[in-house]
N, C-alpha and C positions, 0 to 999 in steps of 0.2 A: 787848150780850150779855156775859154775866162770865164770869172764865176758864175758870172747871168745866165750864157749859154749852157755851163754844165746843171746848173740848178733850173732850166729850165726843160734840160735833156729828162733829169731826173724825174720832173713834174712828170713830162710823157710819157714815160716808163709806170710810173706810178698807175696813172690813168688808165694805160693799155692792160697794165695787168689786175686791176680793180674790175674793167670789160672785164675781160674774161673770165675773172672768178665770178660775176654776176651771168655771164651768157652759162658758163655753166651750172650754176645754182639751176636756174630755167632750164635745162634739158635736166638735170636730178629731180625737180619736182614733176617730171612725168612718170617716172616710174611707179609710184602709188597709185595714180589714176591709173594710168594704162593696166598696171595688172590688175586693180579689181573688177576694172571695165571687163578683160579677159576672163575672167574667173568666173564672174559671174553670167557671161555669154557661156561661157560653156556648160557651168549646168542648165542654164535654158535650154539650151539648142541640145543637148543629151538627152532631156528631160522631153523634148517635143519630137524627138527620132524614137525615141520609147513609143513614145503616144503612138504613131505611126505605125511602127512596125507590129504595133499589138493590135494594132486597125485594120491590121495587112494592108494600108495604103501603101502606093508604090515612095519609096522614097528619096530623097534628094542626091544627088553628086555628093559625098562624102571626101574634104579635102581635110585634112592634117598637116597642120603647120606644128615645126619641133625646133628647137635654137634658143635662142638668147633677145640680149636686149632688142637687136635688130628686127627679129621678129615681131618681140610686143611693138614695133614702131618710133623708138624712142629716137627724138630727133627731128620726127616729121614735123609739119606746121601743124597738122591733126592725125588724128586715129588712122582716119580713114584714109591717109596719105601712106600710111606703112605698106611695103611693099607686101605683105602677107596679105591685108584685104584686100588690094589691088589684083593678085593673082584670081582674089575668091570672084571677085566682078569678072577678071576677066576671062576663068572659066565658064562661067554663067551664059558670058557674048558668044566665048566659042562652039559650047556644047549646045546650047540652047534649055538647057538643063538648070532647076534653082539648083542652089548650092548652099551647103549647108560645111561651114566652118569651125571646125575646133581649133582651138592655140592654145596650144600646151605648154610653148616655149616661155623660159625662163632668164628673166632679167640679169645678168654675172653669169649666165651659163658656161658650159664648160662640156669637155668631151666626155670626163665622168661625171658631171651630174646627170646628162644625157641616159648615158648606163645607168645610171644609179636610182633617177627619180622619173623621166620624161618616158622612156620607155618601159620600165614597169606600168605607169599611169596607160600607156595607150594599151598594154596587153592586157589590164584588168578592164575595160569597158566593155560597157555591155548596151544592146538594147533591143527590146523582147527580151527573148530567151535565149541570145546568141552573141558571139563574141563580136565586136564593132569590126568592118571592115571597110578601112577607107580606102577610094576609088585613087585619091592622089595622095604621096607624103614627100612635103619639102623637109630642107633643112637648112639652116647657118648657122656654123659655130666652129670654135677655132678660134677665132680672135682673142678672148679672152684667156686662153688658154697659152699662146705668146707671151702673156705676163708669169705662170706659175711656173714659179723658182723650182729647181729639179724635175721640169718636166723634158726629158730627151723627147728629139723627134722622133726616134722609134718607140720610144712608151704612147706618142702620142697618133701615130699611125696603128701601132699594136689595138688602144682604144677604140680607133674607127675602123678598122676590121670590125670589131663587135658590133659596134653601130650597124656599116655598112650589112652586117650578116642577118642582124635583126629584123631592118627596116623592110618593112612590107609593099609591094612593088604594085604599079609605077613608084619609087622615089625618086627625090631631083635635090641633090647637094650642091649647095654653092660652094667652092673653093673659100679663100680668106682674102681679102683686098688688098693691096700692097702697103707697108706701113709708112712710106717716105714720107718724110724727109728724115724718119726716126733711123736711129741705131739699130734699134729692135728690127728692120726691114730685113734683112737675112734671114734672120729666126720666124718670121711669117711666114717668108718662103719656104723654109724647110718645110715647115708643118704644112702648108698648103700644099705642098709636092706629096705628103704622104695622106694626106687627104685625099686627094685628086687619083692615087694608085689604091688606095684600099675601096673607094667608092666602086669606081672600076672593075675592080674586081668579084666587086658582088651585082654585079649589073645594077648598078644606082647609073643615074645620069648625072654631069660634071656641070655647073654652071660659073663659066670662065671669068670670075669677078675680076680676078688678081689681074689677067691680061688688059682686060677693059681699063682698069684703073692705072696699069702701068702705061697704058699708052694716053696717057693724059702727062703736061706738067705738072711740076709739085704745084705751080704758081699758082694752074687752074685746077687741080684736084684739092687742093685745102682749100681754097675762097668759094668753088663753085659749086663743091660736093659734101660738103662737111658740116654740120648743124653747128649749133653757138660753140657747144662745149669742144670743138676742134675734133673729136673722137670719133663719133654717132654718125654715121646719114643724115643727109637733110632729104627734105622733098624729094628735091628733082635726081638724085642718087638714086633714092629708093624706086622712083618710077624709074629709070635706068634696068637697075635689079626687077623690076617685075617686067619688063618686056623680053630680057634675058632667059628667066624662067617660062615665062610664058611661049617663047619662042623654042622651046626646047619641050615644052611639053606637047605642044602643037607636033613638033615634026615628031616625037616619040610614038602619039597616041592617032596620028592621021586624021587632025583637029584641021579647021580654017588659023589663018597665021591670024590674031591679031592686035590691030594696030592699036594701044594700050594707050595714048594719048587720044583716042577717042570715046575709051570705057567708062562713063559714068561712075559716080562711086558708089560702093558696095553697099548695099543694103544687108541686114540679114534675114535668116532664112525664119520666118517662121510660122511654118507650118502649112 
């Protein structure tokens, strides 16, 4: 190689990973917006199911969403592209029912924070004078938990047994997506295998991301499915992921199937 060309290789290189460190910067600056947008729907929408139920008004479809960044949305083109509002709309179309959304889920989550902070949170809720009982509880998490150093797959199966034993039914767990082209793609699998048998076992329902995702190329699951930061979801994943769930809660609850590229977007609920 001569100089020009290797000094011009080099520029390339330079450029493409300059992209990248700026595509990602732009998917990190969502997650301050996204959770205090979260945050603060939730005490509203807490605070206006109080109202209600102290009204004895009848009250809304009660959905709970639990997970990680993927749930606050991170990655989408907007909010309301995240696959968790997208399920809240498209319970709304199925039931005919409003819906009222809580997202508890936590940006870096993990199977013990899960334990540790997300399900304590939903078992202290209240509103009136009685414990909160929601109608549907998703979940995604795992992912992040691929990265912690000393975490066996059976400490982390062990973890979602707890999960799985906890969660208040109907739930609907997503498995973990496939990590290709990475190394780490083994070790998602494991965990996702022990995901997928401790959910099971507590009658949670499985939502098959890893398959879905494995039967894609790497070529067309990084370019087509992946937000800037290479990591995250993008849009058209996450609506992927909520027709998945969607279609599983349908056949669980003897819902109409539906077709979630036709669902408007999510409004919320209030009052």
């Amino acid at each position: 190689m001569n100089t020009t060309v290797r000094n011009l290789t080099g520029v390339g290189v330079s450029v493409a990973a300059a992209g990248i460190y700026r595509n990602a910067k732009a998917v990190a600056k969502q997650n301050p917006v996204f959770r205090r947008y979260w945050e603060n729907h939730l005490i509203t929408t807490l605070r206006l199911l109080d109202a209600a139920a102290r009204a004895d008004k009848e009250l809304p479809l009660i959905y709970v969403a639990l997970g990680d960044s993927a749930a606050q949305g991170l990655g989408a083109d907007r909010l309301e592209d995240g696959y968790v509002p997208r399920i809240a709309a498209g319970l709304q179309r199925a039931t005919g029912r409003p819906v009222a959304l809580l997202n508890i889920s936590l940006s870096g989550g993990t199977a013990a924070s899960v334990l540790g902070t997300q399900l304590p949170q939903l078992a202290g809720l209240t509103i009136g004078s009685a414990a909160l009982r929601p109608d549907i509880v998703t979940l995604d998490i795992g992912g992040n938990d691929v990265g912690v150093a000393g975490l066996t797959p059976e400490d982390f199966g062990n973890a979602m047994d707890q999960i799985a034993r906890a969660l208040p039914q109907p739930s609907f767990i997503a498995d973990i997506p496939t990590f290709k082209p990475l190394r780490t793609q083994e070790r998602a699998s494991q965990l996702s295998a022990e995901l997928t048998r401790a959910a099971k076992a507590h009658g949670c329902s499985v939502i098959e991301l890893e398959a879905l995702s494995n039967s894609f190329s790497v070529w067309e699951y990084m370019t087509k499915y992946h937000a800037a930061d290479m990591f995250h979801p993008n849009t058209p994943w996450y609506q992927r992921w909520s027709q998945m769930f969607m279609d599983a809660i349908s056949e669980r609850l003897d819902l109409p199937r539906v077709d979630m590229d036709t669902v408007a977007d999510w409004k919320p609920w209030r009052g």
